[in-house]
C-alpha positions as CSV (number, residue, x, y, z in Angstrom):
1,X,-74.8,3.1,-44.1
2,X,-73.9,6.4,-44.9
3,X,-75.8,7.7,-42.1
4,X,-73.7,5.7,-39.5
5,X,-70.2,7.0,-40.7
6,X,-68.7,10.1,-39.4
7,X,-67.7,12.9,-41.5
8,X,-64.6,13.0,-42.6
9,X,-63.2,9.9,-41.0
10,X,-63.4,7.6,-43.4
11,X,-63.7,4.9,-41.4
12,X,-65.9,2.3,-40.6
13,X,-68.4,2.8,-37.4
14,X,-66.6,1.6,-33.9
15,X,-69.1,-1.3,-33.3
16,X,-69.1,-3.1,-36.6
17,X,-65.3,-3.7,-36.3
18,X,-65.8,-5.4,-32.9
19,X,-68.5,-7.6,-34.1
20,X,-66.5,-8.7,-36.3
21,X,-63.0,-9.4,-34.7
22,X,-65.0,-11.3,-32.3
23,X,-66.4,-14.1,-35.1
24,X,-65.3,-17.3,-34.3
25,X,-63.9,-17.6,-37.6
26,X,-61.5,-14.7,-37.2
27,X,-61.0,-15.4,-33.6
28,X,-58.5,-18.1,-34.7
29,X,-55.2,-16.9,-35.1
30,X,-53.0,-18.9,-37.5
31,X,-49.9,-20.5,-36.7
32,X,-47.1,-18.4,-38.0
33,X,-44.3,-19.7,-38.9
34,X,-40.9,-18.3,-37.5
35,X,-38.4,-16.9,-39.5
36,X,-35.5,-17.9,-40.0
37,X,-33.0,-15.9,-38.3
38,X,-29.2,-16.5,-39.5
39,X,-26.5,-17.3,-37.6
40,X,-26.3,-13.9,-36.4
41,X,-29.2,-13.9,-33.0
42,X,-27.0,-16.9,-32.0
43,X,-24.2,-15.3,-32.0
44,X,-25.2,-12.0,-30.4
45,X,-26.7,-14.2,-28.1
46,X,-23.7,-16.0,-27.4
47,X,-21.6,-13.0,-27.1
48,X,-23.9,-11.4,-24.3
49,X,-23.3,-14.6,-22.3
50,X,-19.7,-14.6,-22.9
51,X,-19.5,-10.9,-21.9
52,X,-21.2,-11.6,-18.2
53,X,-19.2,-14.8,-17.6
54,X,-15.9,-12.7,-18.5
55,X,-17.6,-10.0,-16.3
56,X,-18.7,-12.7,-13.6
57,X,-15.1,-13.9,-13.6
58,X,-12.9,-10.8,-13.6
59,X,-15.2,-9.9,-10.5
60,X,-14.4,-12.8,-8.7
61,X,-10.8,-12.9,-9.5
62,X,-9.2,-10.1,-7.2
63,X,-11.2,-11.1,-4.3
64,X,-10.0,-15.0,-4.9
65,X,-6.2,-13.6,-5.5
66,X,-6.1,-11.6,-2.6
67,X,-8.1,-14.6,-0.6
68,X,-5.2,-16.9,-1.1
69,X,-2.1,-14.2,-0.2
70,X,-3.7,-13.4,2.8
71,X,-3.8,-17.3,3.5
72,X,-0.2,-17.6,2.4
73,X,0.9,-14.2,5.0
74,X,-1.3,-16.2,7.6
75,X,0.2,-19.3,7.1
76,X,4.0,-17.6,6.8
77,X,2.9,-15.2,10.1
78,X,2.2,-18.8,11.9
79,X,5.5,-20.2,10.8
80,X,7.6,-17.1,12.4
81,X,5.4,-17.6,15.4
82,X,6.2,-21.2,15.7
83,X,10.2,-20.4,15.2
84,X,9.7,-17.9,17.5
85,X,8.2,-19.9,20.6
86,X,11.3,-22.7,19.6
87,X,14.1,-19.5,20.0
88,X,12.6,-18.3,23.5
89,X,12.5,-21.8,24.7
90,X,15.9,-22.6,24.1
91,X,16.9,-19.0,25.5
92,X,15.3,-19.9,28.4
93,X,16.8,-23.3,29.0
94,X,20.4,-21.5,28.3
95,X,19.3,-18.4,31.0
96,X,18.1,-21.4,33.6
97,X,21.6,-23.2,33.2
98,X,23.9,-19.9,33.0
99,X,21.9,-19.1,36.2
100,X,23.5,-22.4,37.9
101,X,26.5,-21.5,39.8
102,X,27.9,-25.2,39.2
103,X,28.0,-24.7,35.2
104,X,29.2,-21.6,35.4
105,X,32.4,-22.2,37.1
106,X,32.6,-25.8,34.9
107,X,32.5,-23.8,32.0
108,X,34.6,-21.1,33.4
109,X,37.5,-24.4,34.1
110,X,36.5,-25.7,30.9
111,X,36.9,-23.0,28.5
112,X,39.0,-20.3,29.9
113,X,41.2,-22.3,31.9
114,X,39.9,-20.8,35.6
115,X,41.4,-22.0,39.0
116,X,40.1,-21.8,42.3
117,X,42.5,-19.9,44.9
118,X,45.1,-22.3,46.0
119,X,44.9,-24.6,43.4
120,X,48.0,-24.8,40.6
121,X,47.7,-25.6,37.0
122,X,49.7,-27.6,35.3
123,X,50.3,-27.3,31.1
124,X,52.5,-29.7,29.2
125,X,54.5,-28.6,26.4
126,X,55.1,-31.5,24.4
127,X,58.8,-30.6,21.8
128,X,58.7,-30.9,18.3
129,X,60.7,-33.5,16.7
130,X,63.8,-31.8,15.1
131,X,63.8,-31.8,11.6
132,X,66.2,-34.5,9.7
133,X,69.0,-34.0,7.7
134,X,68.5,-36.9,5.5
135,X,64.7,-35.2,4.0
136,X,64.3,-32.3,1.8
137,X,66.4,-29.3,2.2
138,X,63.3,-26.6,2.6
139,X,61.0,-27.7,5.3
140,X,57.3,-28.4,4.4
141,X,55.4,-25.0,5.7
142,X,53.4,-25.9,8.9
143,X,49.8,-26.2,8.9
144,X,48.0,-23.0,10.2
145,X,45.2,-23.9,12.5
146,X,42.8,-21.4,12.6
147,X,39.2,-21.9,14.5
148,X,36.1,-21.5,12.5
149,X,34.4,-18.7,12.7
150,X,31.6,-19.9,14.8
151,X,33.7,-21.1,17.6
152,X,33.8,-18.2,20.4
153,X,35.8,-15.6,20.5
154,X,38.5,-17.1,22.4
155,X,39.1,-20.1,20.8
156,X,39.6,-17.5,17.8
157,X,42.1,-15.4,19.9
158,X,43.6,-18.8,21.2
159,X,44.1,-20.5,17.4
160,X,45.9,-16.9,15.5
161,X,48.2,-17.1,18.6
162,X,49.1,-21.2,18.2
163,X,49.0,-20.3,14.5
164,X,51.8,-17.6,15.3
165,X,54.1,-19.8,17.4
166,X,54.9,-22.0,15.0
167,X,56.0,-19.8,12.2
């Protein structure tokens, strides 16, 4: 035995230990029991989940946010679009009657009081009843009739000159 060991070493010779580790009596391992780990690998564990979810989520969200405003400019575009086509439709039906002749002169009648050449127009004036005697000394102020302020121009022009005739 002393011939097979190596100066120096101290060690036992390379094939003994392999005979040895391959015994069928130190071949089986025995079952070792696992130690107890506290609370804390759980919550380390737990943590690093948490962390990629948070991660996972805060990745998703700006695409999702910006996902849905785009829908709501789409859907908003679509809407002015929509209003759109409704305005130049109803342009288009006032351009094809203000291109009639017949309307025009019907409204020209109508509105600004128009004759044709040879014809004569006739306004009534109907007279105020005169104030009595018998009532209040001070008449009651007259009501000022004024045109709203979506009525055309005229009919604007037409109502502050009424309204100045009778003061």
């Amino acid at each position: 035995m002393a011939a097979s060991r190596r100066p120096g070493t101290g060690r036992r010779p390379a094939t003994r230990a392999r005979a040895t580790a391959r015994t069928p009596a130190t071949s089986r391992r025995t079952p070792v029991t696992p130690v107890a780990r506290g609370p804390r690998a759980l919550t380390t564990r737990a943590a690093f989940l948490g962390l990629v979810v948070c991660g996972l989520l805060v990745s998703a969200a700006l695409p999702l946010r910006e996902y849905l405003a785009q829908r709501a400019e789409v859907a908003a575009a679509e809407q002015a679009n929509a209003q759109a086509r409704a305005r130049v439709a109803e342009l288009e039906a006032t351009q094809k009657r203000l291109n009639d002749p017949a309307y025009v002169k019907a409204q020209a009648r109508e509105k600004l009081h128009f004759v044709m050449p040879g014809e004569t127009t006739f306004q009534l004036i109907v007279p105020k009843p005169a104030p009595s005697t018998a009532s209040s000394t001070t008449p009651a102020p007259a009501p000022v009739v004024v045109a709203p302020e979506t009525a055309p121009w005229y009919s604007q022009l037409y109502a502050t000159v009424q309204a100045a005739d009778e003061r």
